[in-house]
C-alpha positions, 0 to 999 in steps of 0.5 A, a space after each residue: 406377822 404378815 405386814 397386811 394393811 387392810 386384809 380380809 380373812 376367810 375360811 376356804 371351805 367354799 362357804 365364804 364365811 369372813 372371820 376379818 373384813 377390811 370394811 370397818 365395824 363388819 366383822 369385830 363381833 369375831 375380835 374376841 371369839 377364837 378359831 375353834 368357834 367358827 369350826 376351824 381347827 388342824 387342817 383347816 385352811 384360811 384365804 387372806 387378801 390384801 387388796 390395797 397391795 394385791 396381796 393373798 395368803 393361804 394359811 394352814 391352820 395346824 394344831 401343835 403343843 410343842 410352842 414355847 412357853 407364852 408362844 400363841 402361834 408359829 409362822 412356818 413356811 415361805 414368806 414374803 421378803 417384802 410385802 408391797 406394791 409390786 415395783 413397775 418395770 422400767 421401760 427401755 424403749 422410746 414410745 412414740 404416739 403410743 406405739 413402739 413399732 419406730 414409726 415417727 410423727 407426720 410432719 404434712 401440713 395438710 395442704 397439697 401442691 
């Protein structure tokens, strides 16, 4: 739902307990366990980061029986249009020996008359 690549998923209870490690084989002993069996439950809130996209979430875990038929879990809220690598901003100026204050190059040759 969130388009992550490689995320890490903690809860934000200041105790730094990792639920998902983008690190391979970390935490898949937690793939079958559900929420309730770490403590979380209505009101909790969860940090994801994305660091391969620089990327983070806070999620509000919040409990609600009104979901459709066979509906596991609703995303509510803002999310992003596109998740990715920010696209680097073009430069309109001409940068010349790294500075852009209009100075041009030296053309001496090093030898006095």
């Amino acid at each position: 739902k969130f388009a992550m690549v490689a995320p890490d998923v903690q809860i934000d209870d200041g105790k730094g307990t990792i639920l998902i490690s983008s690190e391979e084989g970390e935490t898949e002993a937690n793939n079958h366990r559900k929420l309730s069996d770490f403590g979380i439950r209505n009101g909790t809130r969860l940090q994801a980061d994305d660091f391969l996209q620089d990327y983070t979430l806070l999620i509000n875990v919040l409990h609600s029986e009104d979901l459709e038929k066979d509906v596991e879990f609703e995303v509510v809220g803002d999310t992003p249009e596109k998740v990715g690598p920010k696209p680097s901003e073009p430069t309109s100026k001409n940068i010349t020996n790294g500075s852009d204050d209009g100075a041009q190059p030296s053309t001496s040759t090093g030898k006095r008359e």
